[in-house]
N, C-alpha and C positions, 0 to 999 in steps of 0.2 A: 844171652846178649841180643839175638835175634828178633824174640820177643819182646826187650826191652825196644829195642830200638822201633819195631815193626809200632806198638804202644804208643812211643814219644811221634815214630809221623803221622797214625791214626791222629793223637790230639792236638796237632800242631794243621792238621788238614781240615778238621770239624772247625777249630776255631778261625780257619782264613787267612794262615800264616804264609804256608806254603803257597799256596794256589789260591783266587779268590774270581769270580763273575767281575767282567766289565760291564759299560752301560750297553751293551750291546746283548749282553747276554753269554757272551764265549768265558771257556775258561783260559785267566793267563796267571803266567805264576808273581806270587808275590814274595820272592825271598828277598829282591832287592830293600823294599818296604820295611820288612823285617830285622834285616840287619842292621838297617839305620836306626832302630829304635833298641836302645838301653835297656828299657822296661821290659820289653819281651823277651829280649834274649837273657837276663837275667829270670824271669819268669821259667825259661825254659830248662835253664841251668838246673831253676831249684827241682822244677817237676823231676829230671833228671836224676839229682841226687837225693829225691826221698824215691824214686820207683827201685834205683840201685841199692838203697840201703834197705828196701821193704823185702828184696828178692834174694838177699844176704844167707836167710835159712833156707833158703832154695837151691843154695847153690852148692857142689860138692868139689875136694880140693882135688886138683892135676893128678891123674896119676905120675908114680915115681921116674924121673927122668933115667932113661938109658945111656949109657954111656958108648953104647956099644952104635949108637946111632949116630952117622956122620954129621956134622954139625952144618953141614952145608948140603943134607936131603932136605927136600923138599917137596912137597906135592899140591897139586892145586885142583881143589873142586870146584862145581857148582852146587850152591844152596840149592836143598831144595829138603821140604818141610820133612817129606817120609823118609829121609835118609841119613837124620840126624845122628845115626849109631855110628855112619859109615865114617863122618866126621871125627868123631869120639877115638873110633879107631886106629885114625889116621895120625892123630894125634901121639900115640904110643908108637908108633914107630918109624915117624918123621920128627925132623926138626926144627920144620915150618912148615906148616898147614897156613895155604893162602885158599880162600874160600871166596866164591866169585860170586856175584849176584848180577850177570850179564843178561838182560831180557829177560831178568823174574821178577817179578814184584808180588812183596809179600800179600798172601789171602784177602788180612786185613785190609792193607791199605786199597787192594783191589777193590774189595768190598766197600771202600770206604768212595772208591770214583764213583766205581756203579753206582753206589746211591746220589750222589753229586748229579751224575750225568741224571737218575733217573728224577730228581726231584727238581733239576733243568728242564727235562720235557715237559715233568706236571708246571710247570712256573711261565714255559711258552707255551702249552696248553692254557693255563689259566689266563694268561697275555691276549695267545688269541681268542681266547670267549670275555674277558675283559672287554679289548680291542672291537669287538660284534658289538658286546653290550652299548659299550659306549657310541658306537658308530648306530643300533638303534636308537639309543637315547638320544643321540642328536635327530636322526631323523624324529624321533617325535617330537621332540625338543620345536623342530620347524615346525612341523605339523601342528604343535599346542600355538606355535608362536602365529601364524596362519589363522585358528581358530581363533587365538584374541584380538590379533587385529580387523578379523571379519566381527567378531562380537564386537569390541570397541565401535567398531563401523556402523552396526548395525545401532548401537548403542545411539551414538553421534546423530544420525539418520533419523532417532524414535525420537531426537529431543528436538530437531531441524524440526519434523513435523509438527509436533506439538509445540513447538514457538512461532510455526509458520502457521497452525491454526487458532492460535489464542491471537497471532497477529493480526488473521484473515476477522476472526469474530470482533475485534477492536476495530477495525476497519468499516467491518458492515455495523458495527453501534456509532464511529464516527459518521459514517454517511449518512443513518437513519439521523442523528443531531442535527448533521447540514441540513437536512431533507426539510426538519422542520423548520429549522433557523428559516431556510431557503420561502417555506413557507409561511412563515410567520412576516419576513419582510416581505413579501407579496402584497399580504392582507395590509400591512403597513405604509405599502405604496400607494394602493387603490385608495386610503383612507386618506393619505396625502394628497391624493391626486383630488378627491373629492373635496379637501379642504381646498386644492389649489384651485376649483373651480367656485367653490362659495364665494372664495376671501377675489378669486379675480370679477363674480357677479360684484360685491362688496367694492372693491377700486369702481368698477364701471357706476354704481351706483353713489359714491362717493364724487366721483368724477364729476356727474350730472349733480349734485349738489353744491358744490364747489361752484360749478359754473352758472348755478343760481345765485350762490350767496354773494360772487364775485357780483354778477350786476346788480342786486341787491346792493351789494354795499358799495357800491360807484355810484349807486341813485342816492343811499345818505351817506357818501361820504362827506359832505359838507355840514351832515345834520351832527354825526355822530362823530368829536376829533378823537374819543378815547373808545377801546372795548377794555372795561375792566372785569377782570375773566376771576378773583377769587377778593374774599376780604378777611380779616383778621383782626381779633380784641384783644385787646394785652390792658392791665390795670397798672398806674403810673402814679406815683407819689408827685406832692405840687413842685419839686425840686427837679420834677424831669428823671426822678431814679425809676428801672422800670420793676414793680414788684411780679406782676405775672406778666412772664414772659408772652407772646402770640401765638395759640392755640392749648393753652395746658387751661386748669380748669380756674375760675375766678371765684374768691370766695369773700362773702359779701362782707365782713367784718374787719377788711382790707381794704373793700374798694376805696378810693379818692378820686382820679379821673381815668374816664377810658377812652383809650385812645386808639382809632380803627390804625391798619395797615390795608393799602389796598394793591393788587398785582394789575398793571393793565399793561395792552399793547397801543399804542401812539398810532392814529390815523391820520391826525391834520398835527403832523410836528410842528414846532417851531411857533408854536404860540401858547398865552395862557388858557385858560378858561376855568370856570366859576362854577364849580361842585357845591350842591345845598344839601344836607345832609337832615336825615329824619331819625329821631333814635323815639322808639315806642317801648310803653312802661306795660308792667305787667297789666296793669287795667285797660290795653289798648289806646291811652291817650298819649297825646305826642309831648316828649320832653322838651318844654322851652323857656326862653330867658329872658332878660331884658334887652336884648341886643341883638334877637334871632331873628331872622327873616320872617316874615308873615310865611305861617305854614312850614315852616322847616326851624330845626333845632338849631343851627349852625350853619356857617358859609364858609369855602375854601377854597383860593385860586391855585389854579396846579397851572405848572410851565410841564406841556407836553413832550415828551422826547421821541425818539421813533426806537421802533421794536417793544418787545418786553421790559417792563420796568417795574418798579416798586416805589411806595410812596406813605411815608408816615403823616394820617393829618392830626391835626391840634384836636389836645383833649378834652371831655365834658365830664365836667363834674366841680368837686372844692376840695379844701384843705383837709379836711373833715374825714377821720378813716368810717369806713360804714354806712358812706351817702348813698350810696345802692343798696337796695331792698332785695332779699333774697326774689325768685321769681325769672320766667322769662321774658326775653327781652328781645328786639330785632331792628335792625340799623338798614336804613333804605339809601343812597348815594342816587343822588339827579344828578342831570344838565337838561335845561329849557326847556321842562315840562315833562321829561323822559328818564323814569327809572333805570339806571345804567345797569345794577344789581344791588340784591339785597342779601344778608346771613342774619338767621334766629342765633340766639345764645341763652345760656345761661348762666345766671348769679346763684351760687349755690351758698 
């Protein structure tokens, strides 16, 4: 029975029933644990009644009871493993064998602390080189974390530079740009400047022509009431339609009458005067009519106006499309003996 029972606390103690490690590390017991739970103590039952029913041929019956033995002897041992005979003994000539296990505990179960206790040292042994490890492991842990933030840095640092020297190189290519812009507008001022001295010779020389033409033309202004400054042919059907517009090209299988346009500026406003007009044919002789002034093709009074003007006069020619002959041609405009202007043309 001793063995049995010593058996059942050995495997009730491996498995953590009895006794178990807190988080601390200490042993406390766990029978409280144990009892609450159904499963285990029926577990333990069973372990119980197949170790007693395995130990059955093991076991040998009482010897015969004496009679001769008072029913109320008694004797009380202590267990103890090398004196199991004495037990056996005691048995056959007492009537109650009470058998003590006061401060012994069985080999096994001994055996069974010691290793607990010894496989506690190996576990805060292994806790504290853990505990080192780990407490290295962070210092290098710092140590690595130290190293990448000096690499990142240093990192950070190589790329600062190299966008601080692609910036500096961008920099010195912008300047050398300005540099030439800078000189390019130089050469461009001087150039200005030189034009600004031509074009101011140019006014000053202007200026003194101006102040020629001005008494110039105060001495005829009385000669001269019109300056007609441009002229213009345009070909016009007898109904006044105009077929070539004034300055596009005249084509002779069209023509009927042509009729000058002329541009002038007004010097003696406010009166008429008497334009004779000369139109010369391809053979250099003068085109004239029954009704033409001696020496001139045509007569026309203009009412003078002042400033720049324009002025359609009456046409020469007939009804006739094709009265003009291909060939050049040139229209001369008087007043009292004085070519005002003239324009060549052609009849194509």
């Amino acid at each position: 029975m001793y063995e049995f029972l010593q058996s059942t606390l050995e495997a009730l103690a491996n498995r953590g029933i009895l006794f178990c490690y807190d988080e601390s590390g200490k042993i406390r017991k766990n029978i409280d644990s144990f009892s609450s739970e159904a499963a285990e103590v029926d577990s333990v039952f069973r372990e119980m009644q197949e170790n007693v029913n395995g130990r059955q041929s093991y076991w040998g019956n009482l010897p015969p009871e004496d009679f001769s033995v008072s029913m109320d002897s008694k004797i009380s041992l202590a267990f103890n493993e090398d004196d199991k005979n004495k037990i056996t003994a005691a048995i056959r000539h007492y009537h109650n064998v009470i058998v003590t296990m006061d401060n012994v505990i069985p080999s096994s179960f001994s055996r069974t602390v010691e290793r607990l206790n010894s496989e506690k040292g190996q576990l805060q042994e292994e806790k504290e080189a853990l505990k080192k490890e780990i407490e290295s492991l962070s210092q290098q842990k710092k140590q690595y974390r130290w190293v990448f933030i000096l690499f990142i840095a240093v990192i950070v640092s190589l790329v600062g530079l190299y966008s601080l020297n692609n910036s500096i190189s961008d920099m010195n290519t912008c300047i050398a740009q300005l540099q030439d812009t800078l000189s390019n507008k130089r050469d461009s001022i001087r150039q200005q400047n030189i034009q600004i001295q031509e074009l101011s010779a140019d006014i000053v020389s202007c200026r003194d022509s101006l102040r020629t033409f001005e008494s110039k033309f105060l001495s005829v202004k009385d000669i001269f009431p019109i300056h007609i400054t441009n002229i213009e042919i345009g070909n016009i059907y007898h109904n006044g339609e105009i077929e070539t517009d004034y300055g596009n090209m005249i084509y002779s299988s069209h023509t009927m009458y042509l009729q000058p346009k002329i541009t002038y500026v007004g010097i003696n406003t406010g009166c008429s005067v008497d334009l004779k007009i000369k139109w010369y044919m391809p053979n250099g002789l003068i085109k004239t009519g029954n009704s033409s002034p001696s020496g001139y093709s045509q007569q026309e009074s203009l009412y003078v106006y002042s400033g720049s003007n324009s002025k359609i006069l009456s046409g020469w020619g007939n009804t006739t499309k094709g009265h003009w002959i291909k060939g050049e041609y040139r229209i001369e405009i008087w007043y009292e003996n004085v070519c005002l202007n003239s324009k060549a043309f052609t009849i194509y």
